[in-house]
Backbone as JSON Lines, residues from 0, in Angstrom:
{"i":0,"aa":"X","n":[-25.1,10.85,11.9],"ca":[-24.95,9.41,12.1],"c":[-23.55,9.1,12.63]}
{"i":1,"aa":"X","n":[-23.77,8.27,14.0],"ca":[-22.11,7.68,14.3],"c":[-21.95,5.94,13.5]}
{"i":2,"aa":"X","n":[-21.37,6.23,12.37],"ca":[-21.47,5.06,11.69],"c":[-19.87,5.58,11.27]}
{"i":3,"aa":"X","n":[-19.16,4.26,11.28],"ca":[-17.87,3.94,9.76],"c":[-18.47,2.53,9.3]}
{"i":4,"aa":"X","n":[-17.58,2.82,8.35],"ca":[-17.69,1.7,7.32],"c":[-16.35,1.27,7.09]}
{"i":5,"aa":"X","n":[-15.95,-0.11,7.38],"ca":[-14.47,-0.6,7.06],"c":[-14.61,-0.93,6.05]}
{"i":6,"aa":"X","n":[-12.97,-0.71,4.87],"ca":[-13.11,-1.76,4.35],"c":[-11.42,-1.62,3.79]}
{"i":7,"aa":"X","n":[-11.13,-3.22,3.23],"ca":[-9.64,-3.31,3.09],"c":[-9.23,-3.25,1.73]}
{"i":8,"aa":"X","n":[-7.31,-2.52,1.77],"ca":[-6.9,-1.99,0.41],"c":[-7.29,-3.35,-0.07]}
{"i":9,"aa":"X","n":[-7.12,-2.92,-1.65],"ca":[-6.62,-3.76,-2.74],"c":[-5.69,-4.7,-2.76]}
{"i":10,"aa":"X","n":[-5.68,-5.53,-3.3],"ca":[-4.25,-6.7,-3.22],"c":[-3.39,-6.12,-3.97]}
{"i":11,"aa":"X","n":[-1.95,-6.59,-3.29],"ca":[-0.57,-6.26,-3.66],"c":[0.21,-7.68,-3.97]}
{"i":12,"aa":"X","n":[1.16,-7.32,-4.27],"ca":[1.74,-8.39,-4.95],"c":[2.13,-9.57,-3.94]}
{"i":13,"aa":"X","n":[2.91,-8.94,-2.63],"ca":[2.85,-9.71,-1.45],"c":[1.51,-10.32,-1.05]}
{"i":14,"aa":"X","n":[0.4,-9.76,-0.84],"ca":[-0.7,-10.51,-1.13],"c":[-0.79,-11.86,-1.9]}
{"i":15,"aa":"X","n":[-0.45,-11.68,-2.68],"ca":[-0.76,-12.65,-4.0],"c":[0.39,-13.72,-3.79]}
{"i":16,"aa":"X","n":[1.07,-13.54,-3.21],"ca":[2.46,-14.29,-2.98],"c":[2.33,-14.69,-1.69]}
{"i":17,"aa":"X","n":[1.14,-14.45,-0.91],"ca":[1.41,-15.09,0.45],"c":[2.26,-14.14,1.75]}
{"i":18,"aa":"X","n":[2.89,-13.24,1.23],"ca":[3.94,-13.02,1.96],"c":[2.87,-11.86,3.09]}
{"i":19,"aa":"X","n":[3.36,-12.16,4.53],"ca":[2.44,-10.87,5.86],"c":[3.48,-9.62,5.29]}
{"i":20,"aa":"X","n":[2.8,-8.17,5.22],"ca":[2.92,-7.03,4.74],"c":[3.26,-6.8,6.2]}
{"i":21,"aa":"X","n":[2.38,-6.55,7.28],"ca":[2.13,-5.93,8.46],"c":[2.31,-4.28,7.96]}
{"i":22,"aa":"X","n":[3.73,-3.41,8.5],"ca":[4.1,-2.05,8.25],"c":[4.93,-1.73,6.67]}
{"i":23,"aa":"X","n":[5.57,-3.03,5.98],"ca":[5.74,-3.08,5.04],"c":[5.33,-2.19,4.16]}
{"i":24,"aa":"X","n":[5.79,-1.3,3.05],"ca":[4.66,0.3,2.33],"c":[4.62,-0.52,1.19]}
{"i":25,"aa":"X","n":[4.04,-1.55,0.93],"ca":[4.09,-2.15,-0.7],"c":[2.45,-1.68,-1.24]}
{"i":26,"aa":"X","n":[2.96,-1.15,-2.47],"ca":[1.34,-0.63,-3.44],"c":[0.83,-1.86,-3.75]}
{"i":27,"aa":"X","n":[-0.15,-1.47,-4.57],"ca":[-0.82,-2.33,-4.77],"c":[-0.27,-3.04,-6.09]}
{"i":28,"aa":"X","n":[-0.87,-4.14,-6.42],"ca":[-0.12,-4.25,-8.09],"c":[-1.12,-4.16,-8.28]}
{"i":29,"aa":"X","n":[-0.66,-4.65,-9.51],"ca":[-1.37,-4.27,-11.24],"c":[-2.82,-4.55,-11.09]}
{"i":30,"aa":"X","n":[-2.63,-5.65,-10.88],"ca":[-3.93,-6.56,-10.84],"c":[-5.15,-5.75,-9.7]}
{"i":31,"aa":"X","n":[-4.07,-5.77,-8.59],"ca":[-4.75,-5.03,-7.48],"c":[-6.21,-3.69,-7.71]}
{"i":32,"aa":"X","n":[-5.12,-2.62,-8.5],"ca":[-5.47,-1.6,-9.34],"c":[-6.96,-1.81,-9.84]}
{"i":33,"aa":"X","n":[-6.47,-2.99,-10.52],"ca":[-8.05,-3.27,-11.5],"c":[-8.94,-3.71,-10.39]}
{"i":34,"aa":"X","n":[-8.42,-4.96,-9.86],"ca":[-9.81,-5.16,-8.52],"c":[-10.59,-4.01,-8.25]}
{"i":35,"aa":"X","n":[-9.66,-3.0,-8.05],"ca":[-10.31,-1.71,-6.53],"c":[-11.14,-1.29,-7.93]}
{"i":36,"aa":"X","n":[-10.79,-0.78,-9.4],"ca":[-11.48,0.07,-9.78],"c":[-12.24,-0.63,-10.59]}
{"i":37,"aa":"X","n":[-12.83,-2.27,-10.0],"ca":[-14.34,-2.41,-10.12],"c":[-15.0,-2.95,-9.06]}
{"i":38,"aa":"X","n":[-14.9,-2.22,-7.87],"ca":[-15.6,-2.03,-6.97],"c":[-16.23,-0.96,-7.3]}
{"i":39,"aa":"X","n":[-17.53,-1.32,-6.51],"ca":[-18.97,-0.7,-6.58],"c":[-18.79,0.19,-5.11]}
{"i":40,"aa":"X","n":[-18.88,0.74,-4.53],"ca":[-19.24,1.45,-3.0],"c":[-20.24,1.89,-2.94]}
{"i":41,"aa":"X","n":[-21.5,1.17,-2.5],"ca":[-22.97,1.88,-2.29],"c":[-23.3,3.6,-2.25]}
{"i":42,"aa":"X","n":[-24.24,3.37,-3.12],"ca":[-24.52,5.1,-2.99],"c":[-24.54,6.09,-1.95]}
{"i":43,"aa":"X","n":[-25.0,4.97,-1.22],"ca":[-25.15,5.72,0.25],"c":[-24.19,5.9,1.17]}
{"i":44,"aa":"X","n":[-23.12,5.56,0.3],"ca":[-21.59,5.7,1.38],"c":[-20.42,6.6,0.77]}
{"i":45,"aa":"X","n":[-20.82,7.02,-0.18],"ca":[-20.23,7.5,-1.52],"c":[-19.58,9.28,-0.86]}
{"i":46,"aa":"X","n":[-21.25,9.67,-0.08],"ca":[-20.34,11.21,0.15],"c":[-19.79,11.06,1.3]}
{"i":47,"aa":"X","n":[-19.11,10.41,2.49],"ca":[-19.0,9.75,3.32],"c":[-17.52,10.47,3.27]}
{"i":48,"aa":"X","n":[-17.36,10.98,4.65],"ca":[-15.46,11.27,4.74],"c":[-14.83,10.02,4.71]}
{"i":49,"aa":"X","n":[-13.44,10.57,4.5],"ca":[-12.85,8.95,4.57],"c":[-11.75,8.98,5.52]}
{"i":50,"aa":"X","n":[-11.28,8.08,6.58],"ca":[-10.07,8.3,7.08],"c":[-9.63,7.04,6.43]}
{"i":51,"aa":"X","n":[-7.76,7.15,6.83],"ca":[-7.65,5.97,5.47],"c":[-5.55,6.0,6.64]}
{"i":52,"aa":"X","n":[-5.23,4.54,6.36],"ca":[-4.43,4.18,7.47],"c":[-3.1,4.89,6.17]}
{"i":53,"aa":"X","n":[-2.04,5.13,6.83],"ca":[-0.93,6.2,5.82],"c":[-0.46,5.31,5.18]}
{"i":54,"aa":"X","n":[0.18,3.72,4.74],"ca":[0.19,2.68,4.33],"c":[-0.17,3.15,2.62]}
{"i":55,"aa":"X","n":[1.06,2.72,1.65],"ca":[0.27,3.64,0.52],"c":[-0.93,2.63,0.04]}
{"i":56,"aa":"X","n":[-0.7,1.17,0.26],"ca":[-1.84,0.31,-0.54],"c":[-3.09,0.57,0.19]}
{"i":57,"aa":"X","n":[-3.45,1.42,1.02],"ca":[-4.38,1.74,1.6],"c":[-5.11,3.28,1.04]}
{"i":58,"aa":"X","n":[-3.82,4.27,1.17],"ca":[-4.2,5.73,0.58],"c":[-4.38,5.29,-1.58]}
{"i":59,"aa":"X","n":[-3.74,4.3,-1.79],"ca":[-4.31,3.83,-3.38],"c":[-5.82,3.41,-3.11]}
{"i":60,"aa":"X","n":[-6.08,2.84,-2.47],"ca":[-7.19,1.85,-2.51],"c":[-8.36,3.14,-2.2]}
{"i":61,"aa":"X","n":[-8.13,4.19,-1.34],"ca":[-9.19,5.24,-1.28],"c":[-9.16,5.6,-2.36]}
{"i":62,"aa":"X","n":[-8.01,6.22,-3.39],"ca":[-7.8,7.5,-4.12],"c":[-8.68,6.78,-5.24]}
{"i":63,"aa":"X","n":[-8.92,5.49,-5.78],"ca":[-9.34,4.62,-6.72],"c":[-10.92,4.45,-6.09]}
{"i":64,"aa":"X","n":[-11.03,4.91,-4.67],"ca":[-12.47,4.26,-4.57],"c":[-13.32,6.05,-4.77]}
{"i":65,"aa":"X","n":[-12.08,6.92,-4.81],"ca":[-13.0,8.29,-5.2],"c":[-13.09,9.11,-4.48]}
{"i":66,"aa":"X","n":[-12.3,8.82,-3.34],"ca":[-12.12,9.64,-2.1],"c":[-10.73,10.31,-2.73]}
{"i":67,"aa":"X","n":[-10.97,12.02,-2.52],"ca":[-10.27,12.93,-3.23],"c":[-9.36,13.33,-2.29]}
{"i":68,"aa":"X","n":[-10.29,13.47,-0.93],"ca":[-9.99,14.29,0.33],"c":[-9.93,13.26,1.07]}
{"i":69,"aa":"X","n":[-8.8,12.63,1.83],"ca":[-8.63,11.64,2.98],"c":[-8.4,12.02,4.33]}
{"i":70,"aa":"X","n":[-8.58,12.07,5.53],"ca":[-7.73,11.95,6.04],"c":[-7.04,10.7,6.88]}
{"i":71,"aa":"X","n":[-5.36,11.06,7.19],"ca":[-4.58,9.76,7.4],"c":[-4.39,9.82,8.58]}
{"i":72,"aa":"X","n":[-4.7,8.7,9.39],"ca":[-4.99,7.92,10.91],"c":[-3.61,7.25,10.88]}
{"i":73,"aa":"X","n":[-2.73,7.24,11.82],"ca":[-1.56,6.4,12.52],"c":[-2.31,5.29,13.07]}
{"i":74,"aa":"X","n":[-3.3,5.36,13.41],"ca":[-4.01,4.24,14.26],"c":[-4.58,3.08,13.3]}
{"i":75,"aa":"X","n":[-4.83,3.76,12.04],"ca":[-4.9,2.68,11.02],"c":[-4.07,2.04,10.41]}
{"i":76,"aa":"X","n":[-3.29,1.89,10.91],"ca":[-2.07,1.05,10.08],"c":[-2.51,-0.34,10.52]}
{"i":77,"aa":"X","n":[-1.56,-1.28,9.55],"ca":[-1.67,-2.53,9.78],"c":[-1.04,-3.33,11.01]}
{"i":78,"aa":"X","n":[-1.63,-4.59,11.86],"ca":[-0.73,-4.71,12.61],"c":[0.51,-4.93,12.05]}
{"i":79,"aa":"X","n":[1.78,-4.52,13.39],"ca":[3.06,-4.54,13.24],"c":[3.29,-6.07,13.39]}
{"i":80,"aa":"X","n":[4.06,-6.31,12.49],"ca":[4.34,-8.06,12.46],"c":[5.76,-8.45,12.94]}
{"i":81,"aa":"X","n":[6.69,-7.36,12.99],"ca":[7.95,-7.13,12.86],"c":[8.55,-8.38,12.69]}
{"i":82,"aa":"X","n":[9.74,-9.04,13.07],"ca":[10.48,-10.01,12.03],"c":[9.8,-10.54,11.31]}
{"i":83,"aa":"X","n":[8.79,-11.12,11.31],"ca":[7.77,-12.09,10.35],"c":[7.63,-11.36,9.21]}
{"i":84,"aa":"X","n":[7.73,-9.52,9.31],"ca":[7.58,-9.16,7.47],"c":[8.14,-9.89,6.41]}
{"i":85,"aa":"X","n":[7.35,-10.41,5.56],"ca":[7.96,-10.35,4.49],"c":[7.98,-12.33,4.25]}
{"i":86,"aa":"X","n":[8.23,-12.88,5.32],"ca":[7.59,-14.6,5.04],"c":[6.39,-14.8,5.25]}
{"i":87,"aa":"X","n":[6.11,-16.31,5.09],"ca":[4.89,-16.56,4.61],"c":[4.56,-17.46,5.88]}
{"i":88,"aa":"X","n":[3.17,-17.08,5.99],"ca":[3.02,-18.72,6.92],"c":[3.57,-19.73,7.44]}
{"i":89,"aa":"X","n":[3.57,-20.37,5.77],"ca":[4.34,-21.68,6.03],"c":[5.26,-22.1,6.0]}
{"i":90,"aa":"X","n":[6.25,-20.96,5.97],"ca":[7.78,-20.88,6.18],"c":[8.13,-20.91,7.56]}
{"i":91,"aa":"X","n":[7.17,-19.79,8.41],"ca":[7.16,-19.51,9.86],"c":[6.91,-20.66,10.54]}
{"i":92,"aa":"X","n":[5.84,-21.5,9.96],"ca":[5.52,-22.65,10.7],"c":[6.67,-23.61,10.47]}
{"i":93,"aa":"X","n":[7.41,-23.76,9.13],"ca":[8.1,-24.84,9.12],"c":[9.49,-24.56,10.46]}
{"i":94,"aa":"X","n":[9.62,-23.22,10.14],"ca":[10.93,-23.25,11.25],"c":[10.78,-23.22,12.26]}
{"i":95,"aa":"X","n":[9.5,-23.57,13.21],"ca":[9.69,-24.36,14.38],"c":[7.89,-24.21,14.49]}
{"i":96,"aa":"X","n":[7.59,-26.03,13.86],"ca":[5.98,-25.66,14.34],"c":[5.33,-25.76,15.78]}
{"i":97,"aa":"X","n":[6.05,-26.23,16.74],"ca":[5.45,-26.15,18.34],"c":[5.12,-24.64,18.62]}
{"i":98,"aa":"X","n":[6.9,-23.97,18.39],"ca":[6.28,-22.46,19.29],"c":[5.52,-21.65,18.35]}
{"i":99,"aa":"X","n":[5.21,-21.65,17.05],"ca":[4.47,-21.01,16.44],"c":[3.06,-21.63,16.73]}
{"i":100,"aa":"X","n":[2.42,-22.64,16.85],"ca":[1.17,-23.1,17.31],"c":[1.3,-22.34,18.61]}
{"i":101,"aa":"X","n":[2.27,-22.55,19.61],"ca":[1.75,-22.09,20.95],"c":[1.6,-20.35,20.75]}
{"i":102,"aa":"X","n":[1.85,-19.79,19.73],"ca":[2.02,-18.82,19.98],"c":[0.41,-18.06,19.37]}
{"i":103,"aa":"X","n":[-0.48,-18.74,18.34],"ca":[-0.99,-18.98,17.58],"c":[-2.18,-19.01,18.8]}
{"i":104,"aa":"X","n":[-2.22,-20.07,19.75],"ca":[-2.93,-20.66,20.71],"c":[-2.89,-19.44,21.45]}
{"i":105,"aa":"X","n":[-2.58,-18.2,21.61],"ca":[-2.34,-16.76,22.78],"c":[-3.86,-16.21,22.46]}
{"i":106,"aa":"X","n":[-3.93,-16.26,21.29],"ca":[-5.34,-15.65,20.68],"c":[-5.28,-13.76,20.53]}
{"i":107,"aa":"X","n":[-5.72,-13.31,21.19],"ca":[-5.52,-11.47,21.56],"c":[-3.9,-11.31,21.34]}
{"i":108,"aa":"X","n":[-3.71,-12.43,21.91],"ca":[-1.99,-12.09,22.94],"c":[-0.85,-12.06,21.79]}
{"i":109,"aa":"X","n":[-1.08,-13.48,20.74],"ca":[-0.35,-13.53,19.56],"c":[0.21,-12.45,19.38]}
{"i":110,"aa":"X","n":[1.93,-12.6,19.35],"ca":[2.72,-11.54,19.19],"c":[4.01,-11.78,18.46]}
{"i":111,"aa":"X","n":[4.29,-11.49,17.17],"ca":[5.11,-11.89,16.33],"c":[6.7,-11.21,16.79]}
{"i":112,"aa":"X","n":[7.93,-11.67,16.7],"ca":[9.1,-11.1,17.54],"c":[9.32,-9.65,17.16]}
{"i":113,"aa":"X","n":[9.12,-8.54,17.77],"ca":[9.21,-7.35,17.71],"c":[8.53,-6.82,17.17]}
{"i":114,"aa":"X","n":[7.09,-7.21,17.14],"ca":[6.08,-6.86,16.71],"c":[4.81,-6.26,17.67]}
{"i":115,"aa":"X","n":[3.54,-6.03,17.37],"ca":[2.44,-6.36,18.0],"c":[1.41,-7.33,18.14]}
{"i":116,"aa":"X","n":[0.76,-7.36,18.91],"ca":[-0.03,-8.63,19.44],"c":[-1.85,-7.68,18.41]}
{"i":117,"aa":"X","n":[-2.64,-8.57,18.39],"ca":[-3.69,-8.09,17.97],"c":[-4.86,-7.71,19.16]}
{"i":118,"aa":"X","n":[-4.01,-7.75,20.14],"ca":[-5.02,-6.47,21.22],"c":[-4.32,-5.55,21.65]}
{"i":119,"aa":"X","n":[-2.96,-5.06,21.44],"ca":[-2.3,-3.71,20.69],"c":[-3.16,-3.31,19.26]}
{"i":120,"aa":"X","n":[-3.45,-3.79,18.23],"ca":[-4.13,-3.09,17.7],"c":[-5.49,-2.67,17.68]}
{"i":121,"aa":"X","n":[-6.13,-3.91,18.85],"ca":[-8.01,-3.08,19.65],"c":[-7.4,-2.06,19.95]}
{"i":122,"aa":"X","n":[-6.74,-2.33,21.29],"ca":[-6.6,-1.14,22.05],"c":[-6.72,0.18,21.25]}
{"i":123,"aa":"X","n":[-5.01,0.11,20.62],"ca":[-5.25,1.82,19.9],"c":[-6.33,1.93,18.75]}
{"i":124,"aa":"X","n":[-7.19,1.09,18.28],"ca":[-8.04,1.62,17.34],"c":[-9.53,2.1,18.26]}
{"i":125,"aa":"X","n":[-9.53,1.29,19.47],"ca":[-10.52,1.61,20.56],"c":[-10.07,3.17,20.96]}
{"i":126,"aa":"X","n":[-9.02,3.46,21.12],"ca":[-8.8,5.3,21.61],"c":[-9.03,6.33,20.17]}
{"i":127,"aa":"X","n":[-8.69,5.51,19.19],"ca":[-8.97,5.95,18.08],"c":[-10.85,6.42,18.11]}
{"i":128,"aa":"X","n":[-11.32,5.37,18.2],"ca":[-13.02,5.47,17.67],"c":[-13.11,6.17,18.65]}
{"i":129,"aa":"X","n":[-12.48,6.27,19.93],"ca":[-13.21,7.05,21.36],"c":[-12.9,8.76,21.1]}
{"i":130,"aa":"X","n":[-12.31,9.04,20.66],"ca":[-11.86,10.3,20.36],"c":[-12.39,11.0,19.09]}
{"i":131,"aa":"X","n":[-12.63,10.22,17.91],"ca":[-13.69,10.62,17.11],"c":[-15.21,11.6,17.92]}
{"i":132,"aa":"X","n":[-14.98,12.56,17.04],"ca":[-16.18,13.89,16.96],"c":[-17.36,13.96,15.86]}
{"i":133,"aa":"X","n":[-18.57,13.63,16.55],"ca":[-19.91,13.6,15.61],"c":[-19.82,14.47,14.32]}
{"i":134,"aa":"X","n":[-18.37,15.47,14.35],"ca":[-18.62,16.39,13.45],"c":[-18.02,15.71,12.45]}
{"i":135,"aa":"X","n":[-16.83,14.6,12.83],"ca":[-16.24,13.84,11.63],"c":[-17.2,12.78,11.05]}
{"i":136,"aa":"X","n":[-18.17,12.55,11.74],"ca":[-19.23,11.21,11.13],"c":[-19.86,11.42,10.05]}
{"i":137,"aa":"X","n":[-20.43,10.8,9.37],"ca":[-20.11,9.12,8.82],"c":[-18.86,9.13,8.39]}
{"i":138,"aa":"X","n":[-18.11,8.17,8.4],"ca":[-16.93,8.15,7.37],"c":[-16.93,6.42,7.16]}
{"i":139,"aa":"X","n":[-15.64,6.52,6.06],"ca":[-15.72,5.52,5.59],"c":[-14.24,5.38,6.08]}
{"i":140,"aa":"X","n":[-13.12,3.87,6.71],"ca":[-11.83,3.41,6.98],"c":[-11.6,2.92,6.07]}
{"i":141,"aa":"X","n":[-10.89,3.14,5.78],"ca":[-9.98,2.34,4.25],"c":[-8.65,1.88,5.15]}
{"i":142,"aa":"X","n":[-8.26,0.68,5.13],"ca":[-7.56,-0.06,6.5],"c":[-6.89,-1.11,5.9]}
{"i":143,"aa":"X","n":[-7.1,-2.29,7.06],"ca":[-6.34,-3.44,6.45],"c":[-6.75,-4.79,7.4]}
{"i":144,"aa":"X","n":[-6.5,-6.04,7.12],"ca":[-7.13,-6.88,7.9],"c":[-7.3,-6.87,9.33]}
{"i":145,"aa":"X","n":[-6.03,-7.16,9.72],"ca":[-5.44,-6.66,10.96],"c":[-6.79,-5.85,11.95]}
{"i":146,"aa":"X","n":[-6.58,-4.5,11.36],"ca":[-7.73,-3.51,11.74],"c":[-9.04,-3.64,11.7]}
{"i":147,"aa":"X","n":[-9.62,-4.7,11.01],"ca":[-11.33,-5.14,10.28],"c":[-11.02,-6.34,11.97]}
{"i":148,"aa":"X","n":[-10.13,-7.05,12.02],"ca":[-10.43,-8.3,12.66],"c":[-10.52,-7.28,14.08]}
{"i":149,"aa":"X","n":[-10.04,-6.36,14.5],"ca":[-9.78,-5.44,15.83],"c":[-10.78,-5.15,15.95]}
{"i":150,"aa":"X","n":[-11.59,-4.24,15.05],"ca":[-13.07,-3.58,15.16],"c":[-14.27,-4.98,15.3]}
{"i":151,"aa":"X","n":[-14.23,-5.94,14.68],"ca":[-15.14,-7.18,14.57],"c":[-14.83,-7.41,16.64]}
{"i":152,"aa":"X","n":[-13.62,-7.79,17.27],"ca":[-13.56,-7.72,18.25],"c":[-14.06,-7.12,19.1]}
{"i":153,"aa":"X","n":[-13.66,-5.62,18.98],"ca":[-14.03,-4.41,19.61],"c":[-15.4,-4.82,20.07]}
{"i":154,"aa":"X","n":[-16.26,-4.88,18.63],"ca":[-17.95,-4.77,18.49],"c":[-18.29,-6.39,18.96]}
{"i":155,"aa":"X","n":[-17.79,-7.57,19.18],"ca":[-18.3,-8.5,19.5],"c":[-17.5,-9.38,20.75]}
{"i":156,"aa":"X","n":[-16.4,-8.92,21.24],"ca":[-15.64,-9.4,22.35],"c":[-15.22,-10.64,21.82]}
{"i":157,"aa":"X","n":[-14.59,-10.87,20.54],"ca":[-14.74,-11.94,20.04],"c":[-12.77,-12.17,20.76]}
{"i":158,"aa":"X","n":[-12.26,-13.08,20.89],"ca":[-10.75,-13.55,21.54],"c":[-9.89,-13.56,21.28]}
{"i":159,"aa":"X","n":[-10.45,-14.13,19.82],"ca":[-9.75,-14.76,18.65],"c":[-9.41,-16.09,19.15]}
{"i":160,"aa":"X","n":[-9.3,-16.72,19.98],"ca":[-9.27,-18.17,20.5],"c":[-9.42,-18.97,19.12]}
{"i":161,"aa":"X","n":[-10.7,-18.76,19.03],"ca":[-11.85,-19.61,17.7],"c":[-11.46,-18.45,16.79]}
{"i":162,"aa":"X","n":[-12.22,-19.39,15.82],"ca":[-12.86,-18.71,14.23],"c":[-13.84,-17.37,14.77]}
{"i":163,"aa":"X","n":[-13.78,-16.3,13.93],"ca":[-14.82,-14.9,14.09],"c":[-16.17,-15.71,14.04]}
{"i":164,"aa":"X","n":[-16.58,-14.64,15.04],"ca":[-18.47,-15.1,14.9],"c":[-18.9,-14.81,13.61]}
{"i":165,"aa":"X","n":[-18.11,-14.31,11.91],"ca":[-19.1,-14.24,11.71],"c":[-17.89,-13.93,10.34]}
{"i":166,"aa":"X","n":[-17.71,-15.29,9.63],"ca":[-16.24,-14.29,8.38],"c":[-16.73,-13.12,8.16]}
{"i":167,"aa":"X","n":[-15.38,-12.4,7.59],"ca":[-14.76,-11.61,6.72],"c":[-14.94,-11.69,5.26]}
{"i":168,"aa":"X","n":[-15.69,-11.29,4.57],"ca":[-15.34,-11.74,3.44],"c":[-14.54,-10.55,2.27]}
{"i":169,"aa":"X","n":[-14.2,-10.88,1.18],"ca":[-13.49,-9.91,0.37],"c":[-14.37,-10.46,-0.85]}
{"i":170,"aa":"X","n":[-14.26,-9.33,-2.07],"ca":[-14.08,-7.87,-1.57],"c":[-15.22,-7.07,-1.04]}
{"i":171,"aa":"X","n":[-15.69,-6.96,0.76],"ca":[-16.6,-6.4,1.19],"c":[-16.07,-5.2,2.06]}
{"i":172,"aa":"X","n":[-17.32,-4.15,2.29],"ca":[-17.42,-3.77,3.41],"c":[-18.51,-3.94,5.03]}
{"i":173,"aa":"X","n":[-17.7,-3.29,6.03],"ca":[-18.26,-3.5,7.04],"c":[-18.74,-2.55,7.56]}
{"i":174,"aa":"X","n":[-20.44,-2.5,8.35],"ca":[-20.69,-0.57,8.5],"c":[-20.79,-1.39,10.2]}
{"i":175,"aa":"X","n":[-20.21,-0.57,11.18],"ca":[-20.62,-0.27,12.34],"c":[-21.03,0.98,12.8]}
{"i":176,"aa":"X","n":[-21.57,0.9,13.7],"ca":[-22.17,2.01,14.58],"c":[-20.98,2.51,16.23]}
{"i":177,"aa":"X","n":[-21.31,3.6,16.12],"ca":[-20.03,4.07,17.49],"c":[-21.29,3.88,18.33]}
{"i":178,"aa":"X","n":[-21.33,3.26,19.65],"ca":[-21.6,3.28,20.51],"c":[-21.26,3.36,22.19]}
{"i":179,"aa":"X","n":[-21.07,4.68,23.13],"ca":[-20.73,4.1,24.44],"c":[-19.13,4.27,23.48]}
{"i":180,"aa":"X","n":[-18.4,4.96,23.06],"ca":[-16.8,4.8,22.86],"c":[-16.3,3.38,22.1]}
{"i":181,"aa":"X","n":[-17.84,2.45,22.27],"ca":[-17.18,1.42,21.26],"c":[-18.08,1.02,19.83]}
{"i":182,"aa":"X","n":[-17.65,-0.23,19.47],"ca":[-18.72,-0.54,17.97],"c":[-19.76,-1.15,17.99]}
{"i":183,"aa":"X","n":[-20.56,-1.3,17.78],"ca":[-21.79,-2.22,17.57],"c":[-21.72,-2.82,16.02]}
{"i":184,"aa":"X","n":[-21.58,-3.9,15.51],"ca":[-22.12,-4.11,14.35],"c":[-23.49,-3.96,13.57]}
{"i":185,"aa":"X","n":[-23.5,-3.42,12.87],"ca":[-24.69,-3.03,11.95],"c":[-25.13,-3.55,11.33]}
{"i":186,"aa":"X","n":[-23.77,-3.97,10.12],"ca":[-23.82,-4.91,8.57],"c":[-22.42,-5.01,8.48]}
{"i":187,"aa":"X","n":[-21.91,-6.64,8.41],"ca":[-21.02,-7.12,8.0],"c":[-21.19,-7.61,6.81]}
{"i":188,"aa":"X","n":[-19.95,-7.47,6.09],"ca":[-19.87,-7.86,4.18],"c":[-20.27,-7.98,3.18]}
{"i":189,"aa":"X","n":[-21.03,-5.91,2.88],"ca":[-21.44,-5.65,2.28],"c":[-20.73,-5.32,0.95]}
{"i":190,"aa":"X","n":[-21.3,-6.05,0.16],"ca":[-20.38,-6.76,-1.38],"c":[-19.77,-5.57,-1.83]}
{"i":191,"aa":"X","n":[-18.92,-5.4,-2.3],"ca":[-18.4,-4.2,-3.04],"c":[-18.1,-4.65,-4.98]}
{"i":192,"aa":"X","n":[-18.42,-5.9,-5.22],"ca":[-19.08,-6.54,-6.43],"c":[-19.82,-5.83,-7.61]}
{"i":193,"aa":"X","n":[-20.92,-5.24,-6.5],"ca":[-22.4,-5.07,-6.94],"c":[-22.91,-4.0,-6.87]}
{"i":194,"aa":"X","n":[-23.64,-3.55,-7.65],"ca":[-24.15,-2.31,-7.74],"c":[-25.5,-2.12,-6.84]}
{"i":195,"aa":"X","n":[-26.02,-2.96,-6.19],"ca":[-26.87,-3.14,-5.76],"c":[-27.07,-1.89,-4.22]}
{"i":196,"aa":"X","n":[-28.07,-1.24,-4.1],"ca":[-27.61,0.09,-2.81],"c":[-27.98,-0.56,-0.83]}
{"i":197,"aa":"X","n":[-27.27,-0.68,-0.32],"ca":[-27.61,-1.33,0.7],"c":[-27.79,-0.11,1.55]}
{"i":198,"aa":"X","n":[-28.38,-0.1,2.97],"ca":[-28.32,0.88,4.14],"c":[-27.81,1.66,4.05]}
């Protein structure tokens, strides 16, 4: 099967505080911890390789979901946010809300100062999936938003202009299919809640 399955670490404390992580290495907290280890991961995804972005709240969030054996993707990292690490939104917006709307308004292009834009992170996750070998399939990405909103793109040409065709929700996963070097969506936001066994 050419299938992955996304899905994103655990919350960290910056999380919880609002604050963009982007390349930032913050674990997960406490709380985080407990989230991940009552997630459910369908049976059917369970023996599934895992690649998993080097980011430790990401390599936590596998090691807790039971994945023993990872391997770690450069291409999975989070987008780079560069100066913006570490404030919040609405700090960014307060200190100058025109060019942050206009910048906001780029859509793909959005590019935080010395950072990346979020079609720097299609792109390299697109050479990423293209280079993947049937021998590594199924696996499961253990990632980060950034990367879930890239692949939702990838698989739907979505702009980002607008709202996604189709939320995100937490705490889920997402299974696509490799197709043609790119994604097809399969099943978006499959609960990780529930014990319930999906596809």
């Amino acid at each position: 099967m050419t299938e992955l399955l996304f899905i994103r670490h655990g919350p960290t404390e910056w999380n919880e505080a609002g604050r963009i992580q982007g390349r930032a290495d913050i674990p997960l907290s406490e709380a985080g911890r407990k989230e991940v280890c009552s997630w459910t991961l369908p049976a059917s995804f369970q023996s599934w390789a895992c690649f998993c972005s080097p980011l430790v709240r990401a390599r936590e969030t596998a090691a807790l979901l039971g994945f023993d054996t990872r391997q770690i993707v450069n291409e999975l990292q989070e987008m780079h946010w560069g100066d913006w690490e570490g404030h919040t939104l609405d700090t960014l917006r307060a200190i100058d809300p025109e060019a942050f709307r206009r910048n906001e308004d780029r859509g793909l292009d959005f590019r935080p100062p010395d950072g990346e834009s979020p079609r720097d992170v299609k792109v390299r996750l697109a050479r990423w999936v293209a280079a993947l070998s049937e021998e590594a399939l199924p696996a499961v990405v253990v990632c980060h938003k950034g990367v879930l909103r890239a692949a939702l793109s990838l698989a739907t040409g979505w702009d980002m202009f607008d709202d996604p065709p189709e939320k995100l929700r937490e705490p889920c996963a997402h299974l696509y299919t490799i197709q043609s070097d790119s994604l097809l969506v399969s099943q978006l936001n499959i609960s990780l809640e529930s014990t319930e066994i999906h596809q």
